[in-house]
C-alpha positions as CSV (number, residue, x, y, z in Angstrom):
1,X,-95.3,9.0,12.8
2,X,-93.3,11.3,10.8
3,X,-89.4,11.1,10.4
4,X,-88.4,14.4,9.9
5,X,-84.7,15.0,9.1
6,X,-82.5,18.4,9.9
7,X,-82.3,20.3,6.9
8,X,-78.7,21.0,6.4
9,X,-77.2,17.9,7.4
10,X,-79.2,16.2,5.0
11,X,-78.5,19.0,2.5
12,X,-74.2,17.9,3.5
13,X,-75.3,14.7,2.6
14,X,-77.1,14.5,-0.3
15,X,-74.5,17.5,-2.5
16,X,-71.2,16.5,-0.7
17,X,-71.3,13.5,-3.4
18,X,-71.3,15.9,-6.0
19,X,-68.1,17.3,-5.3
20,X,-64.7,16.4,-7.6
21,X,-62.6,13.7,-6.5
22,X,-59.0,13.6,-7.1
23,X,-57.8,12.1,-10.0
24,X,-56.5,8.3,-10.8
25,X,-53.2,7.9,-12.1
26,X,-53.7,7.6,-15.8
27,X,-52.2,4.4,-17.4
28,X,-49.3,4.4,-20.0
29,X,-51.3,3.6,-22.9
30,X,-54.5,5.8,-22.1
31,X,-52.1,8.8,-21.8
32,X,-50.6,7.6,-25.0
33,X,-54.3,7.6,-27.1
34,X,-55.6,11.0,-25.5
35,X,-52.8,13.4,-25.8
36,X,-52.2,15.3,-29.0
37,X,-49.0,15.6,-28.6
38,X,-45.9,13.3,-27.1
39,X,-42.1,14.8,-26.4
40,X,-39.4,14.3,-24.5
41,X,-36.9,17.5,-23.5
42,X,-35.0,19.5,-21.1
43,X,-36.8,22.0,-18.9
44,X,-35.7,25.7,-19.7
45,X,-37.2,27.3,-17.1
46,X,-40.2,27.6,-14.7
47,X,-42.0,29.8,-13.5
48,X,-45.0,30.0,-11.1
49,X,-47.6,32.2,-9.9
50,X,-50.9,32.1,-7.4
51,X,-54.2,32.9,-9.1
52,X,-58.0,32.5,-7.5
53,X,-58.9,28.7,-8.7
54,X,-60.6,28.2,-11.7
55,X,-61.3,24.8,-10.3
56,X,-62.5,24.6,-7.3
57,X,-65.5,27.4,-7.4
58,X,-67.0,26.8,-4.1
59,X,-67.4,28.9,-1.1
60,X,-64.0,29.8,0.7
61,X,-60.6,31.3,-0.5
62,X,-59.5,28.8,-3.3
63,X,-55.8,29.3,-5.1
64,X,-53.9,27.6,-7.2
65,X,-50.6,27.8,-8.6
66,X,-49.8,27.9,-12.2
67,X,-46.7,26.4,-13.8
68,X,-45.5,27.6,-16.7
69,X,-42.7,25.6,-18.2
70,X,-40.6,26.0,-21.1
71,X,-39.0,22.9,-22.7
72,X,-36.8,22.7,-25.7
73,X,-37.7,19.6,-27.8
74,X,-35.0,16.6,-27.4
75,X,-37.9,14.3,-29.7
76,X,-41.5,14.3,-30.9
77,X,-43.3,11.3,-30.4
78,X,-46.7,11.9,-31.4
79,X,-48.2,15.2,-32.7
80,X,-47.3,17.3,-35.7
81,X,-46.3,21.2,-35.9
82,X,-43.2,21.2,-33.8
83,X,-39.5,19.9,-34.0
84,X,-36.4,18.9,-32.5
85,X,-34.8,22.0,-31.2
86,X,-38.0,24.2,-30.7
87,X,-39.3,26.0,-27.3
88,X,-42.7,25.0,-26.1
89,X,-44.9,26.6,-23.4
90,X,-46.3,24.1,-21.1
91,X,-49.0,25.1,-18.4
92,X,-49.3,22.8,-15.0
93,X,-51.6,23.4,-11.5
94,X,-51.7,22.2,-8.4
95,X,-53.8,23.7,-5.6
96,X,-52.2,26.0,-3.6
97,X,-54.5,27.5,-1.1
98,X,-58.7,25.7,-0.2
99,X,-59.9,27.4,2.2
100,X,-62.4,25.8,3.8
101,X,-60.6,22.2,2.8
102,X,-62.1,20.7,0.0
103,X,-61.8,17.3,-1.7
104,X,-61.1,17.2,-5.5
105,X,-58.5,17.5,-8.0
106,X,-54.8,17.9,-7.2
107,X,-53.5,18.7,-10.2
108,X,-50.3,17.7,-11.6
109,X,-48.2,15.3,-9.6
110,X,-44.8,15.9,-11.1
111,X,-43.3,19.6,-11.6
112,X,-40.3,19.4,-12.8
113,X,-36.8,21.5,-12.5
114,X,-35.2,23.7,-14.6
115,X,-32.5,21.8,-15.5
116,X,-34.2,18.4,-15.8
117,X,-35.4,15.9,-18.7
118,X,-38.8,15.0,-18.9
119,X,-41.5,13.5,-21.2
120,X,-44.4,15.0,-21.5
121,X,-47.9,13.5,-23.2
122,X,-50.1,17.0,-23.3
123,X,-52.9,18.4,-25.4
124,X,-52.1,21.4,-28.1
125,X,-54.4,24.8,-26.5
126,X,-52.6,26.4,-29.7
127,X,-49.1,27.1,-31.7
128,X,-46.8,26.3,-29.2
129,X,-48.6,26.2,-25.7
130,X,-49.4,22.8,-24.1
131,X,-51.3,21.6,-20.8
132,X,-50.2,18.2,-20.1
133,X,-53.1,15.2,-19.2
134,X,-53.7,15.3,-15.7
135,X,-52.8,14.3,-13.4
136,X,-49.4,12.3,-14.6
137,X,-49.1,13.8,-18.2
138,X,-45.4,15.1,-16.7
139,X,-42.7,11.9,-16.7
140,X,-39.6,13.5,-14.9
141,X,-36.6,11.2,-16.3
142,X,-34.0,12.9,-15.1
143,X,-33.8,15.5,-12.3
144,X,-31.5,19.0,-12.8
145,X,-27.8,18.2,-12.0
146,X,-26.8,19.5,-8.4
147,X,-23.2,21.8,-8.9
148,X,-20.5,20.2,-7.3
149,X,-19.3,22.4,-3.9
150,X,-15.6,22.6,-3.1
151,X,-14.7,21.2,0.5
152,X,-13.1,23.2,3.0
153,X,-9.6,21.0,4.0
């Protein structure tokens, strides 16, 4: 006797393993040896938009939104062709919109404030623009300073 097995179940099967998984946490020292470049500064300013995923390329209505961060440098670690007191551009996702659901990556975990002092272990994409490792290349050490608000006596 024959087995014969339903087409697109088996199709599910057999591709859904093919699919991206979200990313591990990388350790200290692994994001130490891959990036390019290692600073620590305070976040300038952010900005965001929503773009059609250059990610996630399946079927469905797949967005994500882009971070672009400016930091002045406070300290170069590691990498050469910038300095204490310079502006870089760094570049950070996470998925905004995955229509139908899909598994895969998420991104980076920590977006910081304007306002706030972070280390960041990236790779150079050229003069001053950065992405940073994913998906914990972004080390938020301090967050933006709330104002103080007068109470009503």
């Amino acid at each position: 006797m024959k087995l014969k097995l339903p087409v697109f179940p088996t199709l599910l099967v057999l591709f859904s393993f093919s699919a991206w998984a979200a990313k591990a946490p990388v350790g200290k020292e692994e994001l130490k040896k891959t990036a390019t470049h290692i600073f620590t500064g305070e976040v300038v300013d952010v900005q965001s938009k929503e773009t059609k995923s250059k990610i996630e390329k399946g079927l469905g209505i797949h967005t994500d939104r882009i971070y672009t961060i400016k930091i002045k440098i406070a300290s170069v670690k590691k990498g050469k062709g910038v300095a204490v007191g310079d502006e870089i551009i760094v570049e950070a996702w996470r998925p905004a919109k995955r229509i139908p659901p899909e598994p895969g990556l998420q991104g980076h975990e920590s977006i910081p404030k304007k306002g706030g002092h972070v280390t960041i272990f990236v790779k150079e994409v050229n003069g001053k623009k950065f992405k940073p490792i994913l998906p914990n290349g972004i080390e938020i050490l301090e967050e933006p300073q709330k104002p103080a608000t007068a109470k009503n006596e």
